[in-house]
C-alpha positions as CSV (number, residue, x, y, z in Angstrom):
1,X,-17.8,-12.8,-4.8
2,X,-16.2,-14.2,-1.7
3,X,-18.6,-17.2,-1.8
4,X,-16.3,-17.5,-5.3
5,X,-13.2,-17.3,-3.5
6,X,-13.9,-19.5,-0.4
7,X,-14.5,-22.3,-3.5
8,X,-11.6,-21.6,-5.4
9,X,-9.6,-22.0,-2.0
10,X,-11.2,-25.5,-1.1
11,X,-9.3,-26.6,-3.9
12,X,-6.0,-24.4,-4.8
13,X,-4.2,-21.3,-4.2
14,X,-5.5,-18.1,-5.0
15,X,-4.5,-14.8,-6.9
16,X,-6.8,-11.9,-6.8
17,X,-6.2,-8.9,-9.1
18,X,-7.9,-6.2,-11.0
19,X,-7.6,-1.9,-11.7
20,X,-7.4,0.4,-8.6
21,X,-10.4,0.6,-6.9
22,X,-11.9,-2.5,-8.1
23,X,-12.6,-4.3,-4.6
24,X,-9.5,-6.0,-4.3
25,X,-8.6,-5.3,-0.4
26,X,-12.2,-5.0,0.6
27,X,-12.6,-8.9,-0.9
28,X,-9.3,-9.8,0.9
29,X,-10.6,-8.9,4.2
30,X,-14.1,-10.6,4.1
31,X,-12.0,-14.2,3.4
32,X,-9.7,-12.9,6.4
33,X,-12.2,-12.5,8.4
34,X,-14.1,-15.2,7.4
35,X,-11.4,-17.8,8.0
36,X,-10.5,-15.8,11.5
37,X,-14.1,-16.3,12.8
38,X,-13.8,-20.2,12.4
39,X,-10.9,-19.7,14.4
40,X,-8.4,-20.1,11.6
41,X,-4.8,-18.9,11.6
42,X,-3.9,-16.5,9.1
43,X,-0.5,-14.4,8.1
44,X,-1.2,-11.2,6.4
45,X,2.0,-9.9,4.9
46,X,3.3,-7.8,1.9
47,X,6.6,-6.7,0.9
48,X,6.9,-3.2,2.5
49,X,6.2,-2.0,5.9
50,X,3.5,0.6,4.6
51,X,1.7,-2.4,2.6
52,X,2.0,-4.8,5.7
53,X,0.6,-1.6,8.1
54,X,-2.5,-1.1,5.7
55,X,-3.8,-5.1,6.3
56,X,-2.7,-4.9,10.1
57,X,0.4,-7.2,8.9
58,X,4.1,-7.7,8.8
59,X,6.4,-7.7,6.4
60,X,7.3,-11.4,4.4
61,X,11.2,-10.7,5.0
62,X,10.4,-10.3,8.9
63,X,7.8,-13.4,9.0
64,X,9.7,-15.6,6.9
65,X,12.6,-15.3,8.6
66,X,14.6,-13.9,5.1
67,X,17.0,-11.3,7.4
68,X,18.1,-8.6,4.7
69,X,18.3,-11.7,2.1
70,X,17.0,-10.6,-1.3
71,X,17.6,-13.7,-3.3
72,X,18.3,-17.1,-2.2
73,X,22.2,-17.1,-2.5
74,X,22.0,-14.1,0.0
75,X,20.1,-16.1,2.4
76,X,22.7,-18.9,1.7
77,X,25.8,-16.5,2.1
78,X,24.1,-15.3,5.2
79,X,23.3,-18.5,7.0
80,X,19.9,-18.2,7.0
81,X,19.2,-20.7,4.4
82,X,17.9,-23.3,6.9
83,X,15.2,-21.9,8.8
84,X,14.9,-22.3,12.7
85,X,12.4,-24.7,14.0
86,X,9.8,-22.1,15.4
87,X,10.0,-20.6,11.9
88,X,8.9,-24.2,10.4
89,X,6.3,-24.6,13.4
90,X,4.9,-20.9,12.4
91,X,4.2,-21.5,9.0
92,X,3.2,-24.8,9.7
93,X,0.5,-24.0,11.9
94,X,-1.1,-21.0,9.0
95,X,-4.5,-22.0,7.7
96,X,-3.9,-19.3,5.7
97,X,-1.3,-16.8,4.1
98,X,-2.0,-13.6,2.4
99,X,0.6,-11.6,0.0
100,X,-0.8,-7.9,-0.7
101,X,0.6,-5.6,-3.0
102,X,2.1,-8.9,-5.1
103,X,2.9,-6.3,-7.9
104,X,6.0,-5.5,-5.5
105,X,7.5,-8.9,-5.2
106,X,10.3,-10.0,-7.2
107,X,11.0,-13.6,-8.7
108,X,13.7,-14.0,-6.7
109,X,11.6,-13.1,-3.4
110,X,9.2,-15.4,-4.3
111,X,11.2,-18.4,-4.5
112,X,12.2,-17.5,-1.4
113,X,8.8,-17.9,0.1
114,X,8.1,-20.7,-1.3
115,X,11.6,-22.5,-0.3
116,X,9.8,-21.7,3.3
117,X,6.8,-23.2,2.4
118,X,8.2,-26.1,1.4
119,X,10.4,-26.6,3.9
120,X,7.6,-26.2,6.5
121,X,5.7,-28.9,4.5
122,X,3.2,-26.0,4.4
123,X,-0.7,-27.3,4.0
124,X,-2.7,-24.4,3.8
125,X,-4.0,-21.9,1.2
126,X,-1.8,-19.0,-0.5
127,X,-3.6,-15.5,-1.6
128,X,-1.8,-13.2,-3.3
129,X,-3.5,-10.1,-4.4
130,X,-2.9,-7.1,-6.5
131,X,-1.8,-5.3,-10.3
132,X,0.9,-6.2,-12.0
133,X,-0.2,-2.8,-14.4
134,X,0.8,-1.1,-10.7
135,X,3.8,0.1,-9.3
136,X,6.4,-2.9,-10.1
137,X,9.5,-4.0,-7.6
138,X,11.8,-1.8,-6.4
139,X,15.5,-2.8,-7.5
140,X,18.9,-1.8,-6.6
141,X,20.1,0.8,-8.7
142,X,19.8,0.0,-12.5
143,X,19.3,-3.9,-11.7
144,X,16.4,-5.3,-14.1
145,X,12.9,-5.9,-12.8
146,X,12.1,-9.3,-12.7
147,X,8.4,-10.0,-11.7
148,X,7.0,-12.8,-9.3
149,X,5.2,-14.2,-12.2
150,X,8.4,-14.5,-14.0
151,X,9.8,-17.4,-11.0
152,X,9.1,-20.7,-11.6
153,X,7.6,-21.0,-8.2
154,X,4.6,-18.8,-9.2
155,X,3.1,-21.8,-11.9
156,X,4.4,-24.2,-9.4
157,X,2.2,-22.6,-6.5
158,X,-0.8,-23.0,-8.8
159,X,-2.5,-20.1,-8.3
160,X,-6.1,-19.6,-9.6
161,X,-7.0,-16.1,-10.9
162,X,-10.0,-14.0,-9.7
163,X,-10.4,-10.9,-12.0
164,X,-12.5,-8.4,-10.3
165,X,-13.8,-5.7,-13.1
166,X,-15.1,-2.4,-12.8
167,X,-14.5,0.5,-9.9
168,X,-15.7,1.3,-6.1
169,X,-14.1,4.3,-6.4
170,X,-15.5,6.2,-9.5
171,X,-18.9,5.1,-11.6
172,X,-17.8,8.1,-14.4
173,X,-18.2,5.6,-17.6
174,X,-15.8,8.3,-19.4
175,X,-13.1,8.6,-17.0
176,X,-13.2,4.9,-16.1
177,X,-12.5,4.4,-19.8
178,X,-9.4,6.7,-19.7
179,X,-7.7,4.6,-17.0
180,X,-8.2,1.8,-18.7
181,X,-6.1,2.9,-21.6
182,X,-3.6,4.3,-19.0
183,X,-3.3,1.2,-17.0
184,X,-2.4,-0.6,-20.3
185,X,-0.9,2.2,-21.8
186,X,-3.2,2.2,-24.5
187,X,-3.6,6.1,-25.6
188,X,-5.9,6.9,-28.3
189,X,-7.0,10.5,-29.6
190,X,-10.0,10.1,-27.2
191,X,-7.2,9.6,-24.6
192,X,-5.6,11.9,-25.4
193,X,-8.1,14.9,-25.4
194,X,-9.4,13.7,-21.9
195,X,-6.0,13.7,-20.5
196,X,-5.5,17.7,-22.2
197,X,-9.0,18.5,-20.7
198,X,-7.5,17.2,-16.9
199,X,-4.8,20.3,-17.5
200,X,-6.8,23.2,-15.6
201,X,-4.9,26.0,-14.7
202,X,-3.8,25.7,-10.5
203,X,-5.4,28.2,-7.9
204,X,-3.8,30.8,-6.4
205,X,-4.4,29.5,-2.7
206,X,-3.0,25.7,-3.1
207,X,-3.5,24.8,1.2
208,X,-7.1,24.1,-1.1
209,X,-5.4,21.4,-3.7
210,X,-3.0,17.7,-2.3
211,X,0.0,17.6,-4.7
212,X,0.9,14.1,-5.5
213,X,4.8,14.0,-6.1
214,X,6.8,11.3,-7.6
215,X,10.0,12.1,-5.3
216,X,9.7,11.9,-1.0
217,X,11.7,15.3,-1.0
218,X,9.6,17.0,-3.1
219,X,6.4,16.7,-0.8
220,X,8.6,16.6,2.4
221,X,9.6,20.3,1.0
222,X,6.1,21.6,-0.3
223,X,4.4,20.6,3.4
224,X,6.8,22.6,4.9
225,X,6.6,25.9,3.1
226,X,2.9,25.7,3.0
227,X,2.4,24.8,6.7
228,X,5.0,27.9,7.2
229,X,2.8,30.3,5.7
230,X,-0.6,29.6,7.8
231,X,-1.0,31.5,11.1
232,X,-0.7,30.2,14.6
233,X,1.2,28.2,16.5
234,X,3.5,25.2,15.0
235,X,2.0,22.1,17.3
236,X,4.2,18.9,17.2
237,X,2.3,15.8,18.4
238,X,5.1,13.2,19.2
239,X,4.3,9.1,18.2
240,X,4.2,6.9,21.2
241,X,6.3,4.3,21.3
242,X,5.9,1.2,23.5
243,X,8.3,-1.5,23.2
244,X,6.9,-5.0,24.1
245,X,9.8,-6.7,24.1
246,X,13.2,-6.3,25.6
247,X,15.1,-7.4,22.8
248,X,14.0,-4.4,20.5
249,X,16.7,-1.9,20.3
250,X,16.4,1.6,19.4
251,X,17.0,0.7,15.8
252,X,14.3,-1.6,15.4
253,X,12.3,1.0,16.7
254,X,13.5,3.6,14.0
255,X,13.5,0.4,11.2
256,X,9.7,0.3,11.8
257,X,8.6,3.7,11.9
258,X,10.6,4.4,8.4
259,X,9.0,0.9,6.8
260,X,5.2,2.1,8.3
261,X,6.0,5.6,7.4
262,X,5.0,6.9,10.6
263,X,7.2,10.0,11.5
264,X,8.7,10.6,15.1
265,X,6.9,14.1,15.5
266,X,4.1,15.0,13.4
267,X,4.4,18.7,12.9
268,X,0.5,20.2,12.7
269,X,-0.9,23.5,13.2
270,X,-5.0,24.1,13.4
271,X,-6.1,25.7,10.2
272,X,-4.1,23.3,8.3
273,X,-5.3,20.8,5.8
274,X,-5.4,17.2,6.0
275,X,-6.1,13.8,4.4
276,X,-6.7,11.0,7.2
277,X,-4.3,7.8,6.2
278,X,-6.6,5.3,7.3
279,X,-10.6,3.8,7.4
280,X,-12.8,4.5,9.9
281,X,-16.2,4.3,10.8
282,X,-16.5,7.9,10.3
283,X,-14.0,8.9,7.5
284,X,-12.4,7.0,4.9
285,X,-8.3,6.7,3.8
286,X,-7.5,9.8,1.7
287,X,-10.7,12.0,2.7
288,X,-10.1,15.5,3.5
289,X,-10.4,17.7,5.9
290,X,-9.2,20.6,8.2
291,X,-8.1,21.1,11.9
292,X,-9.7,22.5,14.3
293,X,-8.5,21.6,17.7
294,X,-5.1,19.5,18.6
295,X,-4.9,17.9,22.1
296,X,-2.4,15.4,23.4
297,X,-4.6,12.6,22.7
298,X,-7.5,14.1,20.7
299,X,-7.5,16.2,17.1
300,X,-10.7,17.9,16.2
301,X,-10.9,17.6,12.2
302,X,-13.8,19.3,10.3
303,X,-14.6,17.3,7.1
304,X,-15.0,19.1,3.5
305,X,-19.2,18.2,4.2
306,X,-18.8,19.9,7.3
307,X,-19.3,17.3,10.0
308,X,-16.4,17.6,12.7
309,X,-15.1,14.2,13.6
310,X,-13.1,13.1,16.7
311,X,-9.9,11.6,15.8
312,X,-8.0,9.7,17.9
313,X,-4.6,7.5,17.9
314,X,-4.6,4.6,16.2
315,X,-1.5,1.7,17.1
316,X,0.9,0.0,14.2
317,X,2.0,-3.0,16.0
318,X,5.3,-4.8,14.8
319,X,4.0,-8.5,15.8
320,X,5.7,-12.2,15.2
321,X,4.0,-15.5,16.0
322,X,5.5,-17.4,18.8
323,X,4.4,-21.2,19.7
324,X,2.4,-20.9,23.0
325,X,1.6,-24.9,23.8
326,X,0.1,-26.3,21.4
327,X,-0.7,-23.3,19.4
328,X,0.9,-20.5,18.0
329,X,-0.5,-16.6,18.9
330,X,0.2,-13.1,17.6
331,X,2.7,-11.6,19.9
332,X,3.4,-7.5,20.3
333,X,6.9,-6.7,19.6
334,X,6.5,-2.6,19.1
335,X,3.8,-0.1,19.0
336,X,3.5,3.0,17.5
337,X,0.7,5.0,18.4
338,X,-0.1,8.2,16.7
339,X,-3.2,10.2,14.7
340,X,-4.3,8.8,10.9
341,X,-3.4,11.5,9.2
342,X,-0.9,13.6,6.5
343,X,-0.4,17.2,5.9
344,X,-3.2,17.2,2.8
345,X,-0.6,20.0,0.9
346,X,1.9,16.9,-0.7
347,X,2.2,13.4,-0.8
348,X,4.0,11.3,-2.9
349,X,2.4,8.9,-5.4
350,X,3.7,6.0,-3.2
351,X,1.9,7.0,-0.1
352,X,-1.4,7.7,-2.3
353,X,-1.8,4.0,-3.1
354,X,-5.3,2.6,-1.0
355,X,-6.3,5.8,-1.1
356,X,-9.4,7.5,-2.5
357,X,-8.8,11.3,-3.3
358,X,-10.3,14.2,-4.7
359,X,-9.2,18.2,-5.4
360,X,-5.4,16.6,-6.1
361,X,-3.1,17.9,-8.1
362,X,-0.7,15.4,-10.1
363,X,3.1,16.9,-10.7
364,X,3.4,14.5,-14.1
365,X,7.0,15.7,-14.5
366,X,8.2,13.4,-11.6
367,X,7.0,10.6,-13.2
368,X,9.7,8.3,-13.5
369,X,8.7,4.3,-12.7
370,X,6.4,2.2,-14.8
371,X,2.2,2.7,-14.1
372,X,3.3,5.2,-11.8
373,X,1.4,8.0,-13.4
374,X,-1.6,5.5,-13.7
375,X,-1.5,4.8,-9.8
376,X,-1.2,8.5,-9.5
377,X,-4.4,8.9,-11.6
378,X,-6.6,6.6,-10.3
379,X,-6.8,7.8,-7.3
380,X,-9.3,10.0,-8.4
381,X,-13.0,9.5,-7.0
382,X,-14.0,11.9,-10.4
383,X,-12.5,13.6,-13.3
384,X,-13.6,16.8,-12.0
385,X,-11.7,16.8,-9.2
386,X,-8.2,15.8,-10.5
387,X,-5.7,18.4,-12.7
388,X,-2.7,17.2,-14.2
389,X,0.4,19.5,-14.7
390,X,1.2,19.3,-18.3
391,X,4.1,17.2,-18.5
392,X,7.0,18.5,-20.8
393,X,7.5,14.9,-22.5
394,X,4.3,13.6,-24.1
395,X,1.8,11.6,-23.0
396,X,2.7,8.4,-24.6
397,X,5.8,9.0,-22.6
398,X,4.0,9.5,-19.1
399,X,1.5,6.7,-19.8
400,X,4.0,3.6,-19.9
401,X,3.9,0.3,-18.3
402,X,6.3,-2.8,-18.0
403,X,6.1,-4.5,-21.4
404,X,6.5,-7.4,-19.1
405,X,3.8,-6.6,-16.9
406,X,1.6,-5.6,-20.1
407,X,2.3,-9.1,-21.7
408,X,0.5,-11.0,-18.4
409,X,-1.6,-9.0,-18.0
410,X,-3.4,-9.6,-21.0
411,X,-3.2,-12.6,-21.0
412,X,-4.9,-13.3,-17.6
């Protein structure tokens, strides 16, 4: 497959899509790497902090030089319609940019990028990978959702679609026919009984189950009172923080911690459940497991298999390009440096995406945004190790996607 991709790039832009699970990031960091190893530059970049963290990235507003601009009149009202020069330079000097998570950019956000492309007389490839049948853009209040597909810029860019079919994370033929009807929001009454068989009833002891919550308070509040009832001592492992650069001021400090959802204290206690945040060697981005040991720098974790792993810190860097000479490098801004891993009691659905989970419980009665619930779902590495909370709407009502998104989709 990336032999594919490295020839559609020879010759045009490039958008990578297909259902969770389907290979999409593992395919966008083989081309990565390819292009890094014949010493080519390359932007990774996505629309939220969180997105940007997961590829090792930055955010589009922070490398395009957008400020808090979120269409171009802002960027006009703000006076940041003309880009500086060593904005130009930077995206001048890209082999290659990649978008992740393109199912959260808006029209409006991409004519922004690519009033920055042209204006850098930009000469490389675009990537731009993800679901539109995923979670769609956030807006401001009840402002309508308009997709990057819907700008002009995104024929104008001329992108090339790879479809990637079937699913790393499950090979259940069954339940890998239920998300499909999901993700399109195509229920039928073999849908339906297989969603009525994922309503099991909940245990007693739920340290054992993750909740996956629509709302951040919700799983903010369920962490706590679980955590509260396990013995021992409340341990509270603060993040790192090492500014780079003088110019950083405590708020851009606390701006990237919120946008990488990396919390100033992580509040642990041994005994208590977890689910690591990130891939390893050794574990894998939503895998399980329990503490056993928490040291200043070291945290004992003993997988659901039973093999203890050694866990240590991992950095989120905040980075910009800068011209050096001739060239342009990666330079450090902020790092944050703290342990991979969640309380394994709640998180939301928007913090679940990338990951791979199993023995999760889905509260379907926070559902509120389009393919939410489907994100939610496929998660799953088996039907048997999901439940869904019966939702007191219907179904049909839970499984809904942008009609929008739906229509392109389709037609892809």
């Amino acid at each position: 497959m990336i032999e594919t991709a490295l020839s559609i790039l020879e010759n045009s832009n490039l958008f990578i899509t297909g259902g969770a699970g389907s290979g999409k990031t593992t395919l966008t960091r083989a081309i990565i790497d390819r292009y890094q190893k014949e010493g080519k530059s390359v932007a990774r970049l996505a629309s939220t902090g969180m997105a940007a963290t997961l590829i090792g990235g930055q955010t589009l507003h922070s490398f395009f030089d957008l400020g808090i601009a979120n269409s171009q009149e802002e960027l006009e009202r703000n006076g940041k319609l003309e880009p500086a020069k060593k904005i130009i330079k930077l995206i001048r000097s890209m082999q290659l940019i990649v978008i992740d998570e393109i199912s959260m950019v808006g029209a409006q956000l991409l004519d922004m990028i690519r009033l920055r492309l042209l204006q850098a007389e930009f000469g490389g490839r675009l990537i731009v990978v993800g679901d539109f049948l995923q979670l769609p853009p956030v807006t401001r209040g009840n402002e309508p959702i308009y997709f990057a597909f819907e700008s002009p810029s995104w024929e104008r860019l001329g992108f090339e679609t790879l479809h990637l079919e079937g699913s790393y994370r499950t090979h259940e033929a069954e339940f890998l026919s239920l998300l499909e009807k999901v993700r399109h929001a195509r229920l039928d009454e073999a849908a339906h009984e297989a969603l009525e068989a994922l309503v099991k009833p909940l245990n007693e002891d739920m340290s054992t189950m993750t909740l996956l919550f629509g709302k951040n308070i919700s799983a903010q509040n369920h962490n706590r009172a679980q955590l509260e009832h396990l013995h021992g001592e409340m341990m509270e492992v603060e993040t790192y923080v090492t500014i780079h650069d003088k110019k950083m001021q405590d708020r851009d400090v606390e701006r990237f911690m919120i946008e990488s959802r990396i919390e100033g204290v992580l509040t642990l206690k041994v005994g208590a459940p977890i689910l690591f945040t990130r891939n390893a060697w050794n574990y894998y981005n939503g895998e399980r497991g329990v503490i056993t040991s928490i040291e200043e720098d070291v945290i004992w974790v003993k997988k659901e298999g039973g093999a203890s792993v050694k866990v240590e810190r991992v950095d989120t860097i905040k980075t910009r390009w800068i011209e050096k000479g001739s060239s342009t490098i990666e330079e450090k801004l902020i790092t944050l440096s703290q342990f991979p891993l969640t309380l394994a009691f709640a998180i939301t659905i928007h913090k679940s995406q990338g990951m791979s989970l199993a023995d999760y419980v889905i509260e379907t009665n926070e559902i509120f945004a389009p393919s939410q619930f489907y994100v939610a779902l496929s998660r799953s590495v088996s039907a048997h190790r999901v439940t869904l909370i019966k939702p007191h709407r219907g179904w049909e009502k839970l499984c809904f996607v942008h009609p929008k998104a739906k229509y392109f989709s389709e037609r892809l």
